[in-house]
N, C-alpha and C positions, 0 to 999 in steps of 0.2 A: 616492473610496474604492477601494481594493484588496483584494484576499486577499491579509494578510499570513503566515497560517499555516495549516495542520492540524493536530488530534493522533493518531493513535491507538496504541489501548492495548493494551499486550501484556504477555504473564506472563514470557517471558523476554526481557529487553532484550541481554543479548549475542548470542544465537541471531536476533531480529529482527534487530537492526543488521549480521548478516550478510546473512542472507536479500535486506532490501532494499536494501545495497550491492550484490549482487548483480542484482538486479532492475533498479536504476537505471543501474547501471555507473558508478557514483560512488561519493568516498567522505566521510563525513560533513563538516559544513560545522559544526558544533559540538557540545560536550556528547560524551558517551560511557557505559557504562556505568557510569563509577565518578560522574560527574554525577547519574545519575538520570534520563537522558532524552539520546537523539542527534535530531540535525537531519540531513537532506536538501536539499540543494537542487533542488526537482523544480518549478522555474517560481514555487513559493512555497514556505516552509519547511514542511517532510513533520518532523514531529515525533515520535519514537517515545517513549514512557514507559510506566511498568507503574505499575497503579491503588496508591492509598498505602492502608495498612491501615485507616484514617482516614478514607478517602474518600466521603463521604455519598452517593455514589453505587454500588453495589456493582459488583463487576469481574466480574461475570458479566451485567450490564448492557453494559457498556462493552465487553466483548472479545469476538468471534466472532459479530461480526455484517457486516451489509453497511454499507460507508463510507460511502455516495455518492461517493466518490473516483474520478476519472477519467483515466489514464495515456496523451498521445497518443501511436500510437505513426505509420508511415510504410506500413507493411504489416503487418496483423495475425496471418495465419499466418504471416510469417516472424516476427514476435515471440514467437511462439507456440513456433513449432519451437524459436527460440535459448535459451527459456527449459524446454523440456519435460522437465528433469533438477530443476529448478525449482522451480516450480510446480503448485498444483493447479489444475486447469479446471475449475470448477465450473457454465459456463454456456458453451457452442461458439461460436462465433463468428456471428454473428446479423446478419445486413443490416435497419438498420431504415428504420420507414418515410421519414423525412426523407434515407435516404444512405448513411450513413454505420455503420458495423458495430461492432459493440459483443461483448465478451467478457469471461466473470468469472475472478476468481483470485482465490483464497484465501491467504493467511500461514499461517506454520505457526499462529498460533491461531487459524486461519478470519474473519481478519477479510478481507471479501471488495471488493474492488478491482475495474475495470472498467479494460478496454485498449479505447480509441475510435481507430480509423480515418476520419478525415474524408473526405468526397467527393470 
């Protein structure tokens, strides 16, 4: 088995599907907003979609939390700096105990992402 996907959930998918083209330096690998949901290719498909009014889940559930989502990047403050026009930090960048450094970022709906620097 694999990770063949992610989803998450946003309130405006045009605005996100910028944001994390931006973010990834890529640009969508399927879907768009007039689909109902864009793909990413970030090592497995990064899925964007906004909750359906239907959704038995409520979208204040789903939106503006933390992903567990982990983005590696080569050097974390320089990821940091390229993206500082960007991005929100919501957590500085953190040496943890296994090594390796870890930092949060927000979407523009506060769904909250992790930038992992390996050892």
């Amino acid at each position: 088995m694999r990770l063949a996907a992610a989803r998450i959930f946003v309130t405006d998918l045009t605005r996100s599907a910028a944001w994390y083209r931006q973010l990834l330096g890529t640009e969508p690998t399927a879907g768009g907003p007039a689909s109902g949901y864009v793909v990413f290719d970030a090592g497995a498909d990064l899925v964007l979609e906004p909750v359906d009014d239907d959704s038995y889940i409520a979208a204040d559930v789903l939106i503006g939390r933390f992903t567990g989502l982990s983005l590696a990047v080569d050097d974390i403050r320089l990821a940091l700096l390229g993206l500082a026009d960007t991005v929100d930090v919501v957590g500085a960048p953190e040496v943890q105990s296994w090594g390796g450094t870890l930092a949060t970022i927000a979407d523009p709906d506060g769904n909250q992402l992790q930038l992992v620097q390996y050892p």
